[in-house]
GUFINU-902497 format. One line per 4 residues: number of its first residue (from 1); for each residue z, y negated, x of C-alpha. Coordinates in Angstrom, 3 decimals. Layout:
<atoms>
NUM> Z:Y:X | ...
</atoms>
This chain:
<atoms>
1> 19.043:-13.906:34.874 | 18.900:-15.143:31.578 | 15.695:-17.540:32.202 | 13.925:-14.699:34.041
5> 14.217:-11.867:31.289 | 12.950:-15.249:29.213 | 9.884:-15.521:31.192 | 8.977:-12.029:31.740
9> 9.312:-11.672:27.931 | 6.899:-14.233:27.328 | 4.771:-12.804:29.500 | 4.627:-9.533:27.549
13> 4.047:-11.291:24.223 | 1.527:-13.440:25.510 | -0.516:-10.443:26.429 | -0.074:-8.866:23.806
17> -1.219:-11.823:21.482 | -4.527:-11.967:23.784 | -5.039:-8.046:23.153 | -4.633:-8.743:19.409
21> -6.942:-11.953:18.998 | -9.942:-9.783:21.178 | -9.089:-6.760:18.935 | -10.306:-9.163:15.761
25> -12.603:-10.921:17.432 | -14.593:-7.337:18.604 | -14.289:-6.568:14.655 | -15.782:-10.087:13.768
29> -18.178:-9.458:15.899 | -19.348:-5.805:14.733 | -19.275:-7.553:10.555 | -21.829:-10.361:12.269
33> -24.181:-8.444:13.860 | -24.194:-5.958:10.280 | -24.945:-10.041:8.678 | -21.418:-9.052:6.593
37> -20.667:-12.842:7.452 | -17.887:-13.158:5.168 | -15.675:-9.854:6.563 | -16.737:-11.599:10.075
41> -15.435:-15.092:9.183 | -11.788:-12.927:7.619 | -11.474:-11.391:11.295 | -12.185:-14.572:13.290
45> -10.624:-16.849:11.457 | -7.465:-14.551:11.580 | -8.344:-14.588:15.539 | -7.988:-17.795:15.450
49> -4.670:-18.512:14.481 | -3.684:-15.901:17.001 | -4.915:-17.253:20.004 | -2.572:-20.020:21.977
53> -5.282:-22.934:22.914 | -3.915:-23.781:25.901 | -3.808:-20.077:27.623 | -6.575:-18.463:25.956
57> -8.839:-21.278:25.130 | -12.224:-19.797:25.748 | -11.235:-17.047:22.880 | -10.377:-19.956:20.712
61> -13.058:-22.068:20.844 | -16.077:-18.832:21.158 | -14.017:-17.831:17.884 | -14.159:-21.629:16.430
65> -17.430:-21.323:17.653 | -18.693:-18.362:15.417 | -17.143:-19.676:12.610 | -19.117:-22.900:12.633
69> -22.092:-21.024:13.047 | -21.398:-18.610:9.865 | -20.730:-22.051:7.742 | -23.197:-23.599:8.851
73> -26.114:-20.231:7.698 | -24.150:-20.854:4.384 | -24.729:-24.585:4.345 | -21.072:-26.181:4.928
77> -22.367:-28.885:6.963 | -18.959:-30.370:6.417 | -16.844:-27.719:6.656 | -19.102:-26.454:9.834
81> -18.323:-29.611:11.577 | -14.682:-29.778:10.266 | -14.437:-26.544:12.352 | -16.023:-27.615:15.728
85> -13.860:-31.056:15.741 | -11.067:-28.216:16.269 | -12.945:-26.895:19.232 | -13.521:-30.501:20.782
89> -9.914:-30.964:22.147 | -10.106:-27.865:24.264 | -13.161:-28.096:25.733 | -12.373:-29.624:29.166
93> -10.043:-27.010:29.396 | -12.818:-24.354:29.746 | -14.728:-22.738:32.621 | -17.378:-20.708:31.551
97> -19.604:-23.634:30.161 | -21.797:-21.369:27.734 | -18.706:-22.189:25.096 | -19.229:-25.831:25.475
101> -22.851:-25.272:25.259 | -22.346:-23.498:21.757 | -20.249:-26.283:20.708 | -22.500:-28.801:21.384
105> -25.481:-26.382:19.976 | -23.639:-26.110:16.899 | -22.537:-29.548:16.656 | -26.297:-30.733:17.283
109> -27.866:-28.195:14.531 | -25.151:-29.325:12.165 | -26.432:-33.108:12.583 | -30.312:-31.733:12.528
113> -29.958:-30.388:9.047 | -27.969:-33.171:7.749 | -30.664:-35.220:8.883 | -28.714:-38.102:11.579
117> -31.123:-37.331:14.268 | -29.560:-39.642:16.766 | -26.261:-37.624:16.965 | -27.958:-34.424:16.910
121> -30.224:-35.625:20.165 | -26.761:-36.836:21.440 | -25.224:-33.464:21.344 | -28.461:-31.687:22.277
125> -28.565:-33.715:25.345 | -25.055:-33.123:26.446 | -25.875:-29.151:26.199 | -28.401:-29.615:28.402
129> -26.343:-31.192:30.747 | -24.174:-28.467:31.259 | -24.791:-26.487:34.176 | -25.880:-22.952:31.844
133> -28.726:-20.420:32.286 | -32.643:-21.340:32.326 | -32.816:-20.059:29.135 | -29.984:-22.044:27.264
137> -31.744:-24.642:28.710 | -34.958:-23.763:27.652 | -33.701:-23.262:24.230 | -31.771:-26.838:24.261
141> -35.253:-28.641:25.423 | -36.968:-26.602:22.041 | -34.785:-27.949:20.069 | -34.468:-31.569:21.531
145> -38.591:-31.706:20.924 | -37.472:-30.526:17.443 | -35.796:-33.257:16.629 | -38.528:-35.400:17.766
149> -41.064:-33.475:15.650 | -38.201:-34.085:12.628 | -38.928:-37.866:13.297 | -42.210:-38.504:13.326
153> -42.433:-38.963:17.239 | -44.943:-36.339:17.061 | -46.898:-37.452:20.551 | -43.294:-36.858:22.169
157> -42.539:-33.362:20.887 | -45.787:-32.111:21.737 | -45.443:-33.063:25.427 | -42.184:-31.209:25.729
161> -43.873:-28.251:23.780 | -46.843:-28.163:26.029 | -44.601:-27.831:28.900 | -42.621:-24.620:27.149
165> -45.489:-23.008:26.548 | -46.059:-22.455:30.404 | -42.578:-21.153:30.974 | -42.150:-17.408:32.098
169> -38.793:-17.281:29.871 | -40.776:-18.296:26.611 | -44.513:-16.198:27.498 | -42.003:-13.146:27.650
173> -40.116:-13.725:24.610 | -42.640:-13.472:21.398 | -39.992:-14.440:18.881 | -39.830:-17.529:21.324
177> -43.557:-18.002:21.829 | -44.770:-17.762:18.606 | -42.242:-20.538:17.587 | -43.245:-23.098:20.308
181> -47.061:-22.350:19.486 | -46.341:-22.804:15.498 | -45.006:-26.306:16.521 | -47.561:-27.348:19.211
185> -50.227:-26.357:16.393 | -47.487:-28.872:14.041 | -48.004:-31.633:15.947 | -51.738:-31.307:16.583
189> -51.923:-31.320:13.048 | -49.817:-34.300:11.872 | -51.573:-36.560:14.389 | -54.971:-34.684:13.366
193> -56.015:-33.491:16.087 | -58.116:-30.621:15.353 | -57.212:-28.463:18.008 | -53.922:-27.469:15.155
197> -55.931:-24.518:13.813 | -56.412:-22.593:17.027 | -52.756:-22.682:17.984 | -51.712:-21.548:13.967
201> -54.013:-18.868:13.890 | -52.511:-17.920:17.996 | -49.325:-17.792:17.039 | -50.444:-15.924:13.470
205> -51.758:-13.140:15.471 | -48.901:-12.787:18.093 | -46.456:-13.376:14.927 | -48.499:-10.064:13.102
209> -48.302:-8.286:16.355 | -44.778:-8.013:16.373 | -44.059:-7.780:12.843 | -42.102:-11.208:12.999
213> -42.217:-11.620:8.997 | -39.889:-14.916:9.492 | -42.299:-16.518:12.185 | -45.331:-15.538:9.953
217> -43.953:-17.215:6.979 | -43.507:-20.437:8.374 | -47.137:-20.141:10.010 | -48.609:-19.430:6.895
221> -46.509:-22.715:5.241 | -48.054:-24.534:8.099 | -51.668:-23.655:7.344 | -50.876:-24.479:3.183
225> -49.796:-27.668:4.306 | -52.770:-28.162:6.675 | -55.366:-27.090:4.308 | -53.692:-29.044:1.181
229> -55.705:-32.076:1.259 | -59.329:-30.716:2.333 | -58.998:-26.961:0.548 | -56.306:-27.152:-2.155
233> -57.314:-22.894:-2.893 | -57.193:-21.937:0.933 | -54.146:-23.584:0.816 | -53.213:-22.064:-2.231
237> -53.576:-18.642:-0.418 | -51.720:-19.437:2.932 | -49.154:-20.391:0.422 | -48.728:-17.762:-1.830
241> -49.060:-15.435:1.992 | -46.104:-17.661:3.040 | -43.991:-16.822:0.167 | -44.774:-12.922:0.210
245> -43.493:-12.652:3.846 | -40.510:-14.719:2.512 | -39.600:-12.392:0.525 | -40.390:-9.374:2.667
249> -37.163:-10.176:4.632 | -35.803:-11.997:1.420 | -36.041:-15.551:3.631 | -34.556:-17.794:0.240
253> -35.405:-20.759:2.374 | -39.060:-19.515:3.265 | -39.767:-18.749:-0.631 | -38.267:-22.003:-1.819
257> -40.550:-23.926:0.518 | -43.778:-21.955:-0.827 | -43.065:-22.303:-4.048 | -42.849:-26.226:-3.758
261> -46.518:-25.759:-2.151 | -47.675:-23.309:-5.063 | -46.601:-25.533:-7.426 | -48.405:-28.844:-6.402
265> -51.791:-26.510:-6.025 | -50.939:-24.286:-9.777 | -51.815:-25.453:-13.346 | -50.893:-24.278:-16.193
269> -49.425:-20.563:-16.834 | -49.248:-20.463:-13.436 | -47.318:-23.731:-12.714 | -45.002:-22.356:-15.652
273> -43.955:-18.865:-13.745 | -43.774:-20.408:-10.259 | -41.416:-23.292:-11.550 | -39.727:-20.935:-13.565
277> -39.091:-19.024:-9.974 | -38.421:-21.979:-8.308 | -35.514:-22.605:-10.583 | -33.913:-19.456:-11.282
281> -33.923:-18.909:-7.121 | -32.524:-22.452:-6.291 | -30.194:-22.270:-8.740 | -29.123:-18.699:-7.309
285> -29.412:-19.981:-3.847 | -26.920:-22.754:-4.623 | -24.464:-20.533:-6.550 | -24.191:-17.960:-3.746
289> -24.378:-21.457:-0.992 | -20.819:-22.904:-3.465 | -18.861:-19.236:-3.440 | -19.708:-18.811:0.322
293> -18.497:-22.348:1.132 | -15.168:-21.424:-1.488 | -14.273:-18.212:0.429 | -14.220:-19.741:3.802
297> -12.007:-22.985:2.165 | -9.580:-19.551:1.014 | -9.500:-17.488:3.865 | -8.687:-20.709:5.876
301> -6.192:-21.439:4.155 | -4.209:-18.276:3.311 | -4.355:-17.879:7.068 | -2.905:-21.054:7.564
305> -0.345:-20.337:4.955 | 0.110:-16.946:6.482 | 0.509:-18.462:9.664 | 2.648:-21.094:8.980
309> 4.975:-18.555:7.126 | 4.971:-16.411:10.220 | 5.970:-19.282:12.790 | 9.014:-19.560:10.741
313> 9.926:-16.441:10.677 | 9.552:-16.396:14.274 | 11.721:-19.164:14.791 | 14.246:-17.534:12.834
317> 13.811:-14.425:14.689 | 14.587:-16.447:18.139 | 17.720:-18.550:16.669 | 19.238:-15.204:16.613
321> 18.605:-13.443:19.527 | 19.899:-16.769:21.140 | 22.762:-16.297:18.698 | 22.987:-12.754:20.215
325> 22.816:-13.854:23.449 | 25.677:-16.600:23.528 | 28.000:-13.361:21.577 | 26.869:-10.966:24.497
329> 28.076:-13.913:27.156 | 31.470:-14.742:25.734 | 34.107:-12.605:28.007 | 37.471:-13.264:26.276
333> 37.967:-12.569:22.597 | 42.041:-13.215:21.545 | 43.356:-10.789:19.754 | 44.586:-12.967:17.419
337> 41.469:-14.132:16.059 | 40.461:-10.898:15.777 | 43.190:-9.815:13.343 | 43.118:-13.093:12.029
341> 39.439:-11.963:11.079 | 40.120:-8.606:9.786 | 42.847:-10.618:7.646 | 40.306:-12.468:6.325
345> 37.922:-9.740:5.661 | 40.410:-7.168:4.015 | 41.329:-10.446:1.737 | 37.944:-11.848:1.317
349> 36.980:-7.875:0.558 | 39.585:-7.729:-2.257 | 38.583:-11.129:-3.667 | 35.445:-10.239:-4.328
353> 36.360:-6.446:-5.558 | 38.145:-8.936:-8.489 | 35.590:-11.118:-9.032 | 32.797:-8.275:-9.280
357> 35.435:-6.432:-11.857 | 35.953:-9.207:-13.922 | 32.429:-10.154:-14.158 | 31.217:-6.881:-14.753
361> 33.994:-7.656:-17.701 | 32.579:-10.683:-18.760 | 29.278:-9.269:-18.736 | 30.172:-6.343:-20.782
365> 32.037:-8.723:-23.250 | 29.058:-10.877:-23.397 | 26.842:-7.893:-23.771 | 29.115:-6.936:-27.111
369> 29.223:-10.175:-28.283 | 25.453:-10.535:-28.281 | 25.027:-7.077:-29.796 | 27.391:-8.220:-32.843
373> 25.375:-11.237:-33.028 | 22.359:-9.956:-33.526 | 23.352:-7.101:-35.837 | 24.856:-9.888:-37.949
377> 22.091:-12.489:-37.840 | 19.156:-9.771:-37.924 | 20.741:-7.060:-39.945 | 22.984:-8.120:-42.029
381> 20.984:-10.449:-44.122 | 18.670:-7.997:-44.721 | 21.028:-4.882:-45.651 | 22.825:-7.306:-47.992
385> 19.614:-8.539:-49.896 | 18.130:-5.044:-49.671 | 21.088:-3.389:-51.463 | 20.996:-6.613:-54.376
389> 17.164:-5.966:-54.626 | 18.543:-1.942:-55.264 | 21.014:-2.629:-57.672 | 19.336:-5.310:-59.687
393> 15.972:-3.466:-59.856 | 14.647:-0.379:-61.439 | 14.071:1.671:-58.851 | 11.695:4.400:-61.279
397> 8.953:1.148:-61.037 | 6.554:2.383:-58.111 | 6.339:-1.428:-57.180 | 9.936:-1.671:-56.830
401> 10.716:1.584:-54.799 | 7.876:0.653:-52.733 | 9.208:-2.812:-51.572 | 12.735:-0.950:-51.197
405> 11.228:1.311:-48.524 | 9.457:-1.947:-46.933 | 12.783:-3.567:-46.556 | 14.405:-0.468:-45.375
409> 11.894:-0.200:-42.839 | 11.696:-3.287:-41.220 | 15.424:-2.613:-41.058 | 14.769:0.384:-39.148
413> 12.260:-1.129:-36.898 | 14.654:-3.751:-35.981 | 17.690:-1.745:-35.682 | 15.111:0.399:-33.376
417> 14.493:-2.648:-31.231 | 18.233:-4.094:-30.678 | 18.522:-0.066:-29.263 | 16.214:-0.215:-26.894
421> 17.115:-3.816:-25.839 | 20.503:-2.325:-24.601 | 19.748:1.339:-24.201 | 20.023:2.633:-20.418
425> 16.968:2.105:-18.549 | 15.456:4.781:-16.628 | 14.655:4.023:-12.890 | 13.294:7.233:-11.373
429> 9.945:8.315:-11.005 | 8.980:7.974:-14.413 | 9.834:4.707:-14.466 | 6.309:3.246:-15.047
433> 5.842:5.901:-17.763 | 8.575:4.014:-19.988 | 7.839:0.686:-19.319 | 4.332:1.430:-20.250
437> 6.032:2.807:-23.438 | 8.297:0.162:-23.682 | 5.476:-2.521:-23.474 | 3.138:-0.606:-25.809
441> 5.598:-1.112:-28.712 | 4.805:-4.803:-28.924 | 1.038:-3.629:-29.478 | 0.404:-4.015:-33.176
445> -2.699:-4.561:-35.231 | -2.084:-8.184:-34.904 | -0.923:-8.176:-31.698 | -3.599:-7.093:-28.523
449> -1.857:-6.769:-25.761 | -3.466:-6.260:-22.199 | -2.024:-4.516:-19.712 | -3.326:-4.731:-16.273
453> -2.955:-3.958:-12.317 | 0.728:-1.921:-12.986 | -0.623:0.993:-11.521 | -1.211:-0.845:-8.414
457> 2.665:-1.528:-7.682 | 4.785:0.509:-5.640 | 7.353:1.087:-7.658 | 9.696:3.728:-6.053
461> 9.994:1.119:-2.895 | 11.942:-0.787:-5.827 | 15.471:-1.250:-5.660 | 17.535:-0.218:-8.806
465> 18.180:-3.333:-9.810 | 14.778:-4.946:-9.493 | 13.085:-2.397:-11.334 | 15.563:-2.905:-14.166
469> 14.995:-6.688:-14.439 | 11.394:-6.219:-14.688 | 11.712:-4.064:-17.476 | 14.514:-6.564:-19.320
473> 12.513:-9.544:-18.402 | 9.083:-8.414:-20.113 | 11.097:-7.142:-23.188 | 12.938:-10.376:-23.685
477> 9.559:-12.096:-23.043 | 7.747:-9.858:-25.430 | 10.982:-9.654:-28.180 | 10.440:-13.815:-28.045
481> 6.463:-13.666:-28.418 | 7.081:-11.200:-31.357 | 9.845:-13.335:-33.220 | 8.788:-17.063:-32.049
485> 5.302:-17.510:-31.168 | 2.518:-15.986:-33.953 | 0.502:-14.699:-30.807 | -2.386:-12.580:-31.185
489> -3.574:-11.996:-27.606 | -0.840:-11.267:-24.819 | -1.285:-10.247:-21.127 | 1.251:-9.141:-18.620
493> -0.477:-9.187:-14.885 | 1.061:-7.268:-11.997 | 0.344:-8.011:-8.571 | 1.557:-7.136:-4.796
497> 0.781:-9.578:-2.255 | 2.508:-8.858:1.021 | 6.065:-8.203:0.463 | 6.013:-9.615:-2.933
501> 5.804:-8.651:-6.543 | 4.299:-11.045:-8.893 | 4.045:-10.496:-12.809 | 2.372:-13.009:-15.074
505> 2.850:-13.187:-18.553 | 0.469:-15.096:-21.078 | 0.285:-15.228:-24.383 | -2.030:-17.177:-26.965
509> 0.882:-18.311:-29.103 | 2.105:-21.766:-30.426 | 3.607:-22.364:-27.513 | 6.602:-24.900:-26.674
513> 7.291:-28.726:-25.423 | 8.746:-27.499:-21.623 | 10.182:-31.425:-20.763 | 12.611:-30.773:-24.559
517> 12.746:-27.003:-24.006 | 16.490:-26.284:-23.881 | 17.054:-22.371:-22.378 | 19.245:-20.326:-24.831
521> 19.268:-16.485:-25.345 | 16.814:-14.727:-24.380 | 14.775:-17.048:-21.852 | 18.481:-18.305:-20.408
525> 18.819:-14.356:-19.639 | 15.342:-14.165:-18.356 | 15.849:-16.748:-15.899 | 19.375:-15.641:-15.173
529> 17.970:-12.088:-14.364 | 15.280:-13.231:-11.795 | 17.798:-15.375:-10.026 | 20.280:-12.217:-9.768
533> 17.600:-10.207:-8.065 | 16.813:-13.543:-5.710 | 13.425:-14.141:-7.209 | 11.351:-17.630:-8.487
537> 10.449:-18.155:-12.048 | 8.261:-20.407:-13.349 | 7.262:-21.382:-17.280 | 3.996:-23.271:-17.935
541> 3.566:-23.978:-21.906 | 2.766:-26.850:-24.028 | 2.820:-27.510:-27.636 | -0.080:-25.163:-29.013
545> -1.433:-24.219:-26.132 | 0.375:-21.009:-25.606 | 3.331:-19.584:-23.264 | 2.695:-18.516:-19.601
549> 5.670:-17.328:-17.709 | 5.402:-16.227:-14.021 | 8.194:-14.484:-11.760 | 7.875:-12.815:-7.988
553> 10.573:-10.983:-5.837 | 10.656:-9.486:-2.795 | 9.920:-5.247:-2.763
</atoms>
């Protein structure tokens, strides 16, 4: 019985994972066709990690799939390919052979633009293989005669481009026609055979005809380079007509290539502002290529952390409803054990009644002492000297009463302080209102203190408690900066991620030696106060580099 509600459970969850992963996957799929590639790669990376391989493997590897493809628009090569070596694994597990053909597709482009020909005719062979529409395999002989071109084995592409050009498939597609003509007229012209022009200036006009911008670009880079040698200003033109339909449809790759071509044919001013372009767009092209290639690295990896994080809490999830399971299947409890237990509990319940009062004793006592302390080591200096300095002075000198009512401030101010340091903290709504305030007191005309992403918290999910040792924590943080550290620039950093609250404190101070740092008053309560509420703490400082202090809990 047990084994069947087992079965029938993982049944449900199973199809309920599927539902999920095709759910993200549909969303992936609406970002890619808007070209928001990023937002796509989020959704089907976190598709990914959803879908079981091994009973939903075509989702996984179309999803692997579309990943590699977004990488490899960006230029990962390497991460492209890291991606697809995922997909391998699975493939002879698959059915519908238009995923392996992808995956090899992919695998092959990856190896064309990395320039190791041989493994991208490898792959490109195996896709066409496969036993996939006329038109995959169409599209795997185009790019197998690519490859070719790519080498030099120009004789050899043009015979399989010849042959595409009668195909029904590519005479109906323009996009797909103009390209094969563009190449035939490519290979004509690298083994100078003059019958190149015709089929440039064909595929021009079909290109114009349907407004393919892309196509006509590349055509036009075509003719530059054909005209170069003979007719450096014709080719001048076609050049500077490649780079204009470039950046019609703002084709980086297109306008990079013209401007190479504009540059070998300029002089001059004019070799000045197209280098000038050249650089400022390659430069931009690789900066946006880098953060592209960065955010995919991240959003792998946060889902892998995410996923990894889940799987355990999964696992935790199961050991107790086995627990629960094994309780629900015991028939005979003794009664002894059971008052046995309750023994237990009513003594274990007034053990720790005790221990809570006479902590909450100690605590108070410690409280006290700590209070006295400081009163005598901060005040009582200061009120002794400041009475001497009143008796032994004349008071009717302006100078004199003047540094009487400096000393009797600074008592004030830190008779203030040691107030609020113990002063009941207020939790409700306006919570946030007085920690603001309390954190603004520590802003001074030498100290500038940034305050950012508190608004952003929610803090009445807090408990009590937590809400409180955020609030003691960044004023014995702050009360430390102000007495040991001759900061000028502090910043306290809120952030929720998940379930968590993290706050990071930094400071530009003279900062501490952590390996000799021995933790006494107020960072031994700091620490002591995150561990009460079950949270981490972390301090990163070094000798004159400043103090950075970072503690999470749960909301």
């Amino acid at each position: 019985m047990f084994s069947c509600q087992k079965e029938e459970s993982s049944k449900v969850a199973a199809s309920d994972t599927k539902e999920k992963a095709e759910k993200l996957i549909a969303i992936g799929d609406r970002f890619y066709d808007d070209q928001n590639f990023d937002s796509a790669f989020f959704y089907y990376n976190k598709a990914k990690f959803i879908c079981n391989p091994k009973t939903e493997t075509e989702n996984f590897v179309s999803t692997l799939n579309a990943m590699a493809e977004i990488q490899r628009y960006q230029r990962d090569y390497t991460g492209s390919e890291s991606t697809l070596t995922e997909a391998l694994p699975h493939l002879k597990h698959i059915k519908n052979p238009k995923h392996i053909w992808n995956t090899y597709i992919e695998l092959g482009n990856n190896y064309l633009f990395t320039y190791d020909y041989n493994n991208a005719l490898s792959y490109y062979k195996k896709a066409l293989s496969l036993n996939t529409s006329e038109w995959r395999k169409l599209s795997t002989t185009n790019n197998i005669a690519f490859v070719l071109l790519e080498q030099g084995k120009y004789n050899e592409a043009l015979d399989i481009f010849t042959a595409l050009i009668e195909k029904k498939e590519i005479l109906e597609t323009p996009e797909s026609y103009v390209k094969v003509l563009d190449n035939i007229g490519f290979c004509y012209f690298k083994i100078k055979d003059p019958r190149a022009l015709s089929y440039f200036k064909k595929a021009l006009k079909v290109a114009a005809e349907t407004k393919d911008y892309l196509s006509t670009s590349k055509i036009y880079l075509h003719l530059a380079e054909f005209y170069q040698p003979k007719n450096p200003s014709l080719s001048k033109k076609y050049a500077q007509l490649s780079y204009e339909n470039a950046a019609h449809i703002n084709y980086s790759e297109g306008k990079i290539s013209a401007l190479k071509l504009l540059i070998n044919c300029s002089a001059s001013s004019e070799l000045k502002k197209y280098s000038l372009i050249y650089i400022k767009l390659n430069d931009s092209l690789t900066e946006i290529r880098q953060k592209a290639k960065n955010q995919f690295a991240r959003i792998k990896y946060d889902s892998k952390k995410e996923r990894n994080e889940n799987l355990k809490l999964k696992t935790d999830k199961i050991e107790n409803e086995l627990q629960l399971e094994r309780q629900k299947n015991r028939n005979i409890i003794s009664y002894i054990i059971i008052i046995l237990s309750l023994s237990l509990i009513l003594a274990l319940y007034f053990h720790l009644t005790s221990k809570a009062n006479k902590e909450k004793i100690e605590a108070t006592y410690k409280s006290e002492t700590r209070i006295a302390k400081k009163l005598h080591d901060e005040l009582a200096n200061d009120i002794y000297h400041t009475m001497a300095f009143a008796e032994n002075k004349n008071l009717s000198v302006s100078e004199n009463k003047e540094q009487l009512i400096k000393n009797l401030d600074v008592i004030y101010s830190r008779t203030r302080d040691i107030s609020k340091e113990n002063s009941p903290i207020i939790t409700s709504e306006k919570y946030i209102l007085f920690l603001k305030e309390m954190i603004a007191g520590f802003n001074t005309p030498d100290i500038n203190l940034l305050l950012n992403g508190i608004e952003n918290i929610p803090w009445n999910e807090l408990e009590k408690n937590k809400k409180i040792t955020t609030y003691r924590v960044l004023q014995e943080l702050l009360v430390n900066m102000k007495k040991h550290s001759n900061a000028t620039l502090v910043g306290i950093n809120f952030k929720k991620n998940n379930k968590n609250i993290t706050v990071t404190y930094t400071d530009n101070g003279k900062g501490i030696n952590l390996n000799s740092m021995t933790f006494k008053n107020g960072l031994y309560n700091v620490e002591n106060r995150i561990n009460s509420v079950k949270g981490e703490i972390k301090f990163d400082s070094t000798p004159s580099n400043g103090f950075k202090v970072i503690f999470k809990f749960s909301i």
